[in-house]
C-alpha positions, 0 to 999 in steps of 0.5 A: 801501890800503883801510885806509890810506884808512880812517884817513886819511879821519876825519883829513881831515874832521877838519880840513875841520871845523877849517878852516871852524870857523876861518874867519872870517865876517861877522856872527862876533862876536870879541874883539881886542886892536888893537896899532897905528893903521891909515894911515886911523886905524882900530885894527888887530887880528889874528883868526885870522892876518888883519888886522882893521880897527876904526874908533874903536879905539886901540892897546892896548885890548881891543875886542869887534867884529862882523866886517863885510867880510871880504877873503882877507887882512883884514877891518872889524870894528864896535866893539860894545864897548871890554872895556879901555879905553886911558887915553888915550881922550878925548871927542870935541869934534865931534859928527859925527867919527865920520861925516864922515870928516875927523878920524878920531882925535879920540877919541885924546888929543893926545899919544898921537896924536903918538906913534902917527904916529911910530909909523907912520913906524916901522912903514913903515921895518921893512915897506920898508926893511932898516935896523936902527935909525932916526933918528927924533926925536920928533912935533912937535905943536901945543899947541892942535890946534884950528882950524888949517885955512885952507881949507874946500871942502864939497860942496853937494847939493840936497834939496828946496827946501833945499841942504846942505852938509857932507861925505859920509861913506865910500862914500856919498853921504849929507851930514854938515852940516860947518857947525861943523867944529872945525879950520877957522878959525872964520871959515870955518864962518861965511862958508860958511854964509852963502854956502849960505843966499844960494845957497838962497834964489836957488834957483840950481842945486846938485846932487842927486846925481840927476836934477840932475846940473848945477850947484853942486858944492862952495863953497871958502873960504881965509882968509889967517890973517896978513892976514884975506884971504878967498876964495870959490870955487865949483866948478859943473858949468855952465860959467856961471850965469844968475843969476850977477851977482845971486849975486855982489851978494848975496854981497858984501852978505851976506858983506862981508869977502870980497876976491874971488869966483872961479868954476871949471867942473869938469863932469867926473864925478871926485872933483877938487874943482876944473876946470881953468878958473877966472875971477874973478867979482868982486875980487882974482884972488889971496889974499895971506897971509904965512909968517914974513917972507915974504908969498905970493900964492895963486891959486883952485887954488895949492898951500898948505899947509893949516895956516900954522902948522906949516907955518913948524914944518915949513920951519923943519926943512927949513932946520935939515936943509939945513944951509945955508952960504951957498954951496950951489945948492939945486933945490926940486923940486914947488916949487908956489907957490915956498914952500920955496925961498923959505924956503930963499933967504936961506941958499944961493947959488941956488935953482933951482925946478921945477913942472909946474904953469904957474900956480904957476910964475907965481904963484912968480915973483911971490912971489919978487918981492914979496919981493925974493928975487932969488936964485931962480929957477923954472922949468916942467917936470918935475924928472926930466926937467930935473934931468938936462938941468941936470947934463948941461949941468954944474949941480952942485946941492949940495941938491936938496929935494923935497915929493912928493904922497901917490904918493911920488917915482915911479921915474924921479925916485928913478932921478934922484936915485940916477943925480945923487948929490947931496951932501944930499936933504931929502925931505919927506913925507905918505906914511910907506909911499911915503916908506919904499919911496923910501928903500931904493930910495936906500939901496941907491944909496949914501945915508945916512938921517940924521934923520926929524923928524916933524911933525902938520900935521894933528891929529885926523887920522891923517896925518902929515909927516916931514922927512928928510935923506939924505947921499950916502956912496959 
């Protein structure tokens, strides 16, 4: 026994000084090469059998880094220098993207981004799904991927006598100046900067993130870019101003193009830009803009895509998937505003919308009016819970289309649809990862993935749609 214990102990030492020698640690200065691009737009490497995560990194380069946050299955790591660089690194156009946390690829080429996105969605449908071979099709891009943006909400912060505007960078609390942001229509930067120097120089009440915790949070402007419609929301902590009629004066003398100016009270303590309550200063209660033929009204806080451009690109594929004849009752399930269905309207029978949001049931409604769409209709609820109602009450829908948020379908609504077994789903998504698990979870129902149609909806970022069609098989 003593001997065995002897030889055995140099070996376990031996390996406790293997183990710490191997163990990664912050401030360790290592070499990586990154294989693929992060859900944030970070490069990702492996050291050691842990994922590394490299801001500013891009898929085939060699980077030396110094490792920073270390987690017991990944890590950050600083890029300290590119040892082999990818053909495909450009110069970024926007001096501050690296530190204002919106346009994290922009230092990748164009091209290469789409296809690094497509990647992604595969990357997800091997992690979450047993399917062999995937429909995917290549990334619809834009050609100029450069102010698409028709929206632009940026927080406001008081220092000093001055207020500043941008965006805050990651964890902190510390204002990027956002003023010349290259993705948002041009008219934006302007209108907004105006709107900040009228707000300074009447020294109403913004922020500081200290002591001052109430008033202006954010100034939001949406541009209607087929009618040149102009919004202003501002987003206050106090319910209502004192000097709010001579804000809004000034305002409308300063910026004469505007069509309403809206204001919304949020004094919650979140990261939601907006309240729940809004009121019109001045003008119009809602924008107008136009996809295709079709012409929309928006209120403050309506759901709209935030590139019209692709947008049409994106419906235009959901149409193409639906394979509509004519014939076919379609639910348009996360309806918002009625665009989809609408979209979808002259080519079925019926199209029955579903929104858990009243003001866009209201604002659906409206625009299918407009429009003179009289095939449509829209209702207020939850789509798993009025889907079901509808089958039990025998509605037999040919098409159901949904356009989730980030968080996917959720469990009741994948039950839903595993338990309705409608003949076409078309699933748009913004999630590769939740659109990836969803779909197994209908592949094992009897559904049939037949096309994955990527679009970028938001170049410069590492975001990415995709337009899905499943059949159901059994």
């Amino acid at each position: 026994m003593i001997i065995r214990k002897q030889q055995q102990q140099p070996q376990n030492t031996k390996d406790k000084r293997q183990s710490k020698e191997s163990r990664l640690e912050e401030g360790q200065v290592v070499t990586i090469p990154i294989r693929k691009l992060g859900i944030n737009g970070e490069g990702v490497g492996h050291v050691q059998k842990k994922v590394v995560f490299v801001e500013g990194a891009i898929p085939g380069e060699e980077v030396q880094v110094r490792i920073g946050q270390v987690e017991e299955r990944f890590a950050y790591g600083e890029l300290m220098k590119v040892i082999k660089r990818s053909p495909y690194r450009v110069e970024p156009e926007c001096p501050v993207y690296d530190r204002c946390g919106g346009c994290t690829i922009q230092h990748i080429h164009k091209r290469f981004q789409a296809r690094l996105k497509r990647e992604q969605i595969e990357e997800s449908f091997r992690r979450y799904t047993s399917l062999n071979e995937l429909p995917i099709e290549p990334t619809i891009r834009m050609q100029d991927p450069w102010k698409y943006r028709n929206k632009a909400q940026l927080p406001v912060k008081q220092i000093g006598r001055k207020v500043a505007m941008g965006l805050y960078t990651a964890d902190s609390n510390h204002l990027v100046d956002a003023s010349e942001c290259k993705v948002h229509h041009p008219k934006l930067n302007d209108l907004l900067e105006r709107c900040r120097k009228v707000v300074e120089r009447l020294r109403i009440p913004v922020v500081d993130g200290g002591k001052r915790s109430k008033g202006i949070r954010h100034l939001v402007a949406r541009i209607g870019f087929r009618t040149d419609e102009v919004q202003l929301v501002i987003v206050s902590s106090i319910r209502q101003l004192e000097q709010e009629a001579q804000l809004v004066e000034e305002i409308r003398k300063r910026v004469p193009e505007l069509v309403s100016i809206v204001y919304n009270w949020n004094p919650e303590d979140t990261s939601l830009v907006f309240g729940e309550e809004t009121r019109v200063l001045w003008g119009e209660e809602k924008l107008q803009d136009r996809l295709g033929d079709y012409m929309f009204n928006l209120s403050a806080r309506a759901f709209y895509q935030l590139n019209p451009q692709q947008t049409e690109v994106l419906y235009d594929q959901v149409k193409k998937v639906a394979s509509l004849t004519g014939t076919e009752t379609v639910i348009d399930a996360y309806c918002g505003v009625g665009t989809i269905g609408i979209w979808l309207a002259a080519d079925a029978k019926k199209v029955m919308g579903i929104e858990s949001i009243e003001e866009a049931v209201e604002d659906a409604r409206e625009n299918a009016e407009i429009n003179e769409v009289d095939n449509i209709e829209f209702h207020f609820g939850q789509a798993e819970e009025l889907i079901p109602l509808w089958v039990e009450q025998g509605l037999r829908p040919d098409v159901i289309v949904v356009d989730p948020p980030r968080t996917g379908l959720g469990q009741v609504m994948v039950d839903t649809l595993c338990e309705v077994k409608v003949p076409r789903f078309i699933y748009v998504s913004c999630n590769p990862a939740t659109l990836a698990k969803d779909s197994e979870q209908l592949l094992k129902a009897g559904y049939e993935l037949e096309n994955i149609i990527p679009v970028d909806l938001f170049p410069q970022t590492a975001h990415i749609e995709a337009v899905c069609r499943f059949v159901y098989k059994k």
